[in-house]
PyMOL Python script that loads the backbone (N, CA, C, O; Angstrom):
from pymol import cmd

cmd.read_pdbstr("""\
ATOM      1  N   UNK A   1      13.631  -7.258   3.184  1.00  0.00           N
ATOM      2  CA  UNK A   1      12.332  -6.734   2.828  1.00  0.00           C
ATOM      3  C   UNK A   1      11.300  -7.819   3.098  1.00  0.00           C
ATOM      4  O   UNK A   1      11.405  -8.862   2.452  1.00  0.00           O
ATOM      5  N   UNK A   2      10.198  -7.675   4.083  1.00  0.00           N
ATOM      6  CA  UNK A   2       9.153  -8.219   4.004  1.00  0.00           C
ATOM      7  C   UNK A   2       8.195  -8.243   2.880  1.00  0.00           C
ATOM      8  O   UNK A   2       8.203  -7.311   2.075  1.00  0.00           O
ATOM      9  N   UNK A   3       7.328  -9.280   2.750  1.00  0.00           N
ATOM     10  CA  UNK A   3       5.913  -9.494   1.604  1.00  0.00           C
ATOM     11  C   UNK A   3       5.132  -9.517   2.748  1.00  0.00           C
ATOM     12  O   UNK A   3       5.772 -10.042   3.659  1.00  0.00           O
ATOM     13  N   UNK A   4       4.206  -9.230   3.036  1.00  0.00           N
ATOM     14  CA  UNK A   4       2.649  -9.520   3.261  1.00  0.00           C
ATOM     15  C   UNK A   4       1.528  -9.346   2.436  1.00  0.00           C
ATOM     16  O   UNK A   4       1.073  -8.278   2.024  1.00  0.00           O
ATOM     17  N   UNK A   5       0.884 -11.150   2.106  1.00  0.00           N
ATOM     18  CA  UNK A   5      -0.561 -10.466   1.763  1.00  0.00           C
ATOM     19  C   UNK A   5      -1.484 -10.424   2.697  1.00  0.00           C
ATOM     20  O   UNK A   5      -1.382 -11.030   3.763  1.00  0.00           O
ATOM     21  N   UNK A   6      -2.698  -9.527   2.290  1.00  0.00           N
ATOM     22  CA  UNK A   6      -3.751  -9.356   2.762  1.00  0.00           C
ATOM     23  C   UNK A   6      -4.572  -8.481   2.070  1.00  0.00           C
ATOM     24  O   UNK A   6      -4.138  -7.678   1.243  1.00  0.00           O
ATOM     25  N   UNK A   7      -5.897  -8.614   2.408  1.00  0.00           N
ATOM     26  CA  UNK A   7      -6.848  -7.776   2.061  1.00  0.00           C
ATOM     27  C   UNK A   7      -7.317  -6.311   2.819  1.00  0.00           C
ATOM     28  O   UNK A   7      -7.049  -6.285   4.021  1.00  0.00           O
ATOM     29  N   UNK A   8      -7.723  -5.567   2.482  1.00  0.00           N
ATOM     30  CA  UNK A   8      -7.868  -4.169   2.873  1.00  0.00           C
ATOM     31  C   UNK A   8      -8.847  -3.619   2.132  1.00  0.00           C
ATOM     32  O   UNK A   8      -9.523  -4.265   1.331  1.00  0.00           O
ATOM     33  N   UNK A   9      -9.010  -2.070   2.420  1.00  0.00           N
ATOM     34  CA  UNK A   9      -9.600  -0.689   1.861  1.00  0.00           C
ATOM     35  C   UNK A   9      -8.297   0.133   1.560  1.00  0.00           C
ATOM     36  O   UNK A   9      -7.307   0.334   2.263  1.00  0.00           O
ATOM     37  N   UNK A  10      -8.653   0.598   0.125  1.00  0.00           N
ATOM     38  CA  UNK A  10      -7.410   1.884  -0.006  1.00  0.00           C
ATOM     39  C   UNK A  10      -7.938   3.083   0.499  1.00  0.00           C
ATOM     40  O   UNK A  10      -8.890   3.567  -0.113  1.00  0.00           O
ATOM     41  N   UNK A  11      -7.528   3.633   1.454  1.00  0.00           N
ATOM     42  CA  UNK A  11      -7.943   4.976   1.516  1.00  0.00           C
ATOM     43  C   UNK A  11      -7.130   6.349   1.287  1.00  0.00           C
ATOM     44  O   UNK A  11      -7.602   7.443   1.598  1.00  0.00           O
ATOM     45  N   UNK A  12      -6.243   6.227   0.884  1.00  0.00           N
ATOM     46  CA  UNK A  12      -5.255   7.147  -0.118  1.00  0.00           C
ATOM     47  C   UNK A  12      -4.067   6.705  -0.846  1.00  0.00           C
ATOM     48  O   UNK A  12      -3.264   5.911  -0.356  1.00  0.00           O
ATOM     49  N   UNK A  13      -3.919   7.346  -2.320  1.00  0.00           N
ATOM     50  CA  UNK A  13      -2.871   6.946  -2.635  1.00  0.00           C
ATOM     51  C   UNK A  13      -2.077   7.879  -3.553  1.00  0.00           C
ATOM     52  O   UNK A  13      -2.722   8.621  -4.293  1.00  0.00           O
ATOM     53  N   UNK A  14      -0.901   7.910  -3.575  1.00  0.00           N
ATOM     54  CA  UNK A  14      -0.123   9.111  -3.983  1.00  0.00           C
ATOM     55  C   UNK A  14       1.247   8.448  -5.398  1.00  0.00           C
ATOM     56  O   UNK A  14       2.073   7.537  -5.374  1.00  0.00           O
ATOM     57  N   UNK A  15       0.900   9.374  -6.340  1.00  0.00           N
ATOM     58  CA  UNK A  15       2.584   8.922  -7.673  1.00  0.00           C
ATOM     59  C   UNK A  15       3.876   8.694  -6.608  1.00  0.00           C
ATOM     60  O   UNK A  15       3.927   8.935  -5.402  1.00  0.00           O
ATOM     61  N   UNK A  16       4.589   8.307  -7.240  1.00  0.00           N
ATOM     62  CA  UNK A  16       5.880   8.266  -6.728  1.00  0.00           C
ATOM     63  C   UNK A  16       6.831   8.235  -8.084  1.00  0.00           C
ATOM     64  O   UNK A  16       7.173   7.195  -8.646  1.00  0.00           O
ATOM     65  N   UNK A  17       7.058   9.075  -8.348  1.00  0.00           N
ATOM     66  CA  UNK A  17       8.150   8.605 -10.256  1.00  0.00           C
ATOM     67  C   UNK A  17       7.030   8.460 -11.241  1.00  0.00           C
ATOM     68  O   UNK A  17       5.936   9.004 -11.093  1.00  0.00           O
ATOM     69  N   UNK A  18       7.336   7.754 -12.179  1.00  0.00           N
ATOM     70  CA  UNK A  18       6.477   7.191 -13.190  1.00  0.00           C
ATOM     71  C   UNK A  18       5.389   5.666 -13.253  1.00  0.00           C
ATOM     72  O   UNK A  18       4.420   5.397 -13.963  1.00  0.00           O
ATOM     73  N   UNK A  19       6.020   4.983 -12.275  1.00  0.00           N
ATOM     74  CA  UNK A  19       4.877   3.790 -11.865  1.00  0.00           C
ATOM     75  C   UNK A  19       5.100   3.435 -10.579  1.00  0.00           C
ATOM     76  O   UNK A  19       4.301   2.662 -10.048  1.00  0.00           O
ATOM     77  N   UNK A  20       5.880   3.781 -10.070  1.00  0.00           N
ATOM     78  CA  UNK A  20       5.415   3.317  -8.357  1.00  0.00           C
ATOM     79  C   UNK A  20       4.243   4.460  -7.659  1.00  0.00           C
ATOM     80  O   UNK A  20       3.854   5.563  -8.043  1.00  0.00           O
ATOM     81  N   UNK A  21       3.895   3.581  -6.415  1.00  0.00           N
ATOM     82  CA  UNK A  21       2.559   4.417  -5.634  1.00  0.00           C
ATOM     83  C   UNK A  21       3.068   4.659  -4.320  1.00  0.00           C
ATOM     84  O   UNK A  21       4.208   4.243  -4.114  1.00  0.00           O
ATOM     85  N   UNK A  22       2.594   5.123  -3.573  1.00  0.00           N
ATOM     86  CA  UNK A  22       2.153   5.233  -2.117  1.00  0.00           C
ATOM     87  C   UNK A  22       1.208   5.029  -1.869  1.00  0.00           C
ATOM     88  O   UNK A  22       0.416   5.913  -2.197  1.00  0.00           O
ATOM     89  N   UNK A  23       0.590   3.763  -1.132  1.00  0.00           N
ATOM     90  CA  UNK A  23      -0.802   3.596  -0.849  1.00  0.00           C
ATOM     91  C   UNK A  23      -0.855   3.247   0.682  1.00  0.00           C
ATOM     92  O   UNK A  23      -0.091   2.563   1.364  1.00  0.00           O
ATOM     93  N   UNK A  24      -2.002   3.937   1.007  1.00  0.00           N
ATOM     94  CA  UNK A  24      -2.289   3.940   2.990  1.00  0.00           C
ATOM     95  C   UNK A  24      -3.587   3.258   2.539  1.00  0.00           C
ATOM     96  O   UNK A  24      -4.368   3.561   1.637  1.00  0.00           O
ATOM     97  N   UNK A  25      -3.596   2.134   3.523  1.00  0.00           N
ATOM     98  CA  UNK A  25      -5.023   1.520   3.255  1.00  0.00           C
ATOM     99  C   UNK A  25      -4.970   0.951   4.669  1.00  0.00           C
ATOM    100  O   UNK A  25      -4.024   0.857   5.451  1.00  0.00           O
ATOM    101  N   UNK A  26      -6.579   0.509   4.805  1.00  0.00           N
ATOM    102  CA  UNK A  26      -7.006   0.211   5.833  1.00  0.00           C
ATOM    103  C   UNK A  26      -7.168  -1.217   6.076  1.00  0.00           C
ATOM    104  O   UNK A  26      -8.144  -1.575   5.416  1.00  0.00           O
ATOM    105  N   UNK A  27      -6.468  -2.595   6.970  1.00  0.00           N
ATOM    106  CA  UNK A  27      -6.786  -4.050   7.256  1.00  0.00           C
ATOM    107  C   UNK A  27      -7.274  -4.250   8.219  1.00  0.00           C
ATOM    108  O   UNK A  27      -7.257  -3.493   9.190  1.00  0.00           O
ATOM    109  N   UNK A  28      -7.852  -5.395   8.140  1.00  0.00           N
ATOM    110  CA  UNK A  28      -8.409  -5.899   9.400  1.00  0.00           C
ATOM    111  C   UNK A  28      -7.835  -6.340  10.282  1.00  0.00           C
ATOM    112  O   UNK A  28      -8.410  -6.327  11.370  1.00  0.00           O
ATOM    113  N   UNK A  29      -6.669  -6.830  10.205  1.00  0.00           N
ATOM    114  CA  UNK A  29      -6.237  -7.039  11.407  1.00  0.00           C
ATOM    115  C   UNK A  29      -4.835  -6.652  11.984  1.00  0.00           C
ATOM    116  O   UNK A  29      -4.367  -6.801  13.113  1.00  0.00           O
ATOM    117  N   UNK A  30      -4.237  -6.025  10.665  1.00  0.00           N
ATOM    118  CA  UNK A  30      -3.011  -4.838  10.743  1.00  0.00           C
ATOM    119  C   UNK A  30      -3.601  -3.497  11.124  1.00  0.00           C
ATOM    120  O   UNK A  30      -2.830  -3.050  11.973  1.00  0.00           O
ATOM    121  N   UNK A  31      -4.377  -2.812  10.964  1.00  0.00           N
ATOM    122  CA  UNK A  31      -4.763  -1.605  10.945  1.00  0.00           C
ATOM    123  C   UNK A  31      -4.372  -0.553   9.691  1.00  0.00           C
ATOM    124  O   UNK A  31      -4.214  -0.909   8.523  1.00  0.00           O
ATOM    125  N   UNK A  32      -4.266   0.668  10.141  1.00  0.00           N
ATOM    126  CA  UNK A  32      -3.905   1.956   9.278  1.00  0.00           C
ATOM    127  C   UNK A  32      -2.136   1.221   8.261  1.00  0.00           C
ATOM    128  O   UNK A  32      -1.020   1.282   8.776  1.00  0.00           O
ATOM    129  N   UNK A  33      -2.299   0.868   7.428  1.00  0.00           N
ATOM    130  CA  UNK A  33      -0.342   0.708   6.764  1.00  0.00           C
ATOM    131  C   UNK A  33      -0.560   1.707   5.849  1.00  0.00           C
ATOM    132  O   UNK A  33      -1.579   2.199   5.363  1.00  0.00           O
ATOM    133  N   UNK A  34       1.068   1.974   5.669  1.00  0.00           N
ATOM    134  CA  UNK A  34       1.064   3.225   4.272  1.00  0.00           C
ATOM    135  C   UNK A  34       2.314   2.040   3.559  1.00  0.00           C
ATOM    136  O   UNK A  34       3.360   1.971   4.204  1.00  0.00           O
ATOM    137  N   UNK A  35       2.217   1.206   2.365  1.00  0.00           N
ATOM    138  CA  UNK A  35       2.762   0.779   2.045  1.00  0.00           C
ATOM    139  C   UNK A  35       3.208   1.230   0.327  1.00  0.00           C
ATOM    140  O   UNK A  35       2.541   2.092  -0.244  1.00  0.00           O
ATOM    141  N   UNK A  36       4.300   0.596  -0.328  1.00  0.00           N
ATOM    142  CA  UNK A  36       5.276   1.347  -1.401  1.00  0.00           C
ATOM    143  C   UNK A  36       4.567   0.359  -2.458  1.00  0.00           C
ATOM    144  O   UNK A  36       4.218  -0.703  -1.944  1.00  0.00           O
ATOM    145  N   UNK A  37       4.330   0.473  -3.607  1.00  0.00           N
ATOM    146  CA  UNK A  37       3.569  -0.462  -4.366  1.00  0.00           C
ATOM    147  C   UNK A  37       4.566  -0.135  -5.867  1.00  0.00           C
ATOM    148  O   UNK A  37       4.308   0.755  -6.677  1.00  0.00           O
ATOM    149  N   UNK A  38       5.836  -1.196  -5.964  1.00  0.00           N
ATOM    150  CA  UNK A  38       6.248  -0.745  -7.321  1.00  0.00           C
ATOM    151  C   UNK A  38       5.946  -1.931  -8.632  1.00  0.00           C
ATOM    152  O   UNK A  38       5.724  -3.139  -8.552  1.00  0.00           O
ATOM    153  N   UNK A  39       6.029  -1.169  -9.637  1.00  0.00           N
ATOM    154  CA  UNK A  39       5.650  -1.950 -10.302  1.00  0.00           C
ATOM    155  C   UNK A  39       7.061  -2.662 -11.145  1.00  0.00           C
ATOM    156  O   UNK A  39       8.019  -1.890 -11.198  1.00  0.00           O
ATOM    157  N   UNK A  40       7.239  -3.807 -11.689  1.00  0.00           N
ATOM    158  CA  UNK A  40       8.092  -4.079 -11.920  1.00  0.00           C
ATOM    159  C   UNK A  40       7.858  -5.554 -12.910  1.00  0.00           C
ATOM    160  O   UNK A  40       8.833  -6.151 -13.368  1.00  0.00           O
TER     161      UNK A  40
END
""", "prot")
cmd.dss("prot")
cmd.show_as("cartoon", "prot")
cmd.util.cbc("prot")
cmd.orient("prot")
């Protein structure tokens, strides 16, 4: 499993269970990602 940070725009984001997300956001120099955001 990769980490990347970076900064972005969220431009959608969706539940997944009880605390994880689906979030598609927009970077500057990655572009469009839809990445898994759990909490833990």
């Amino acid at each position: 499993m990769n980490l990347i940070k970076t900064k972005g725009i969220i431009i959608a984001e969706s539940n997944m269970g009880d605390f994880d997300k689906m979030v598609t956001m927009l970077t500057p120099g990655l572009r469009k990602n839809s990445v898994c955001c759990k909490r833990g």
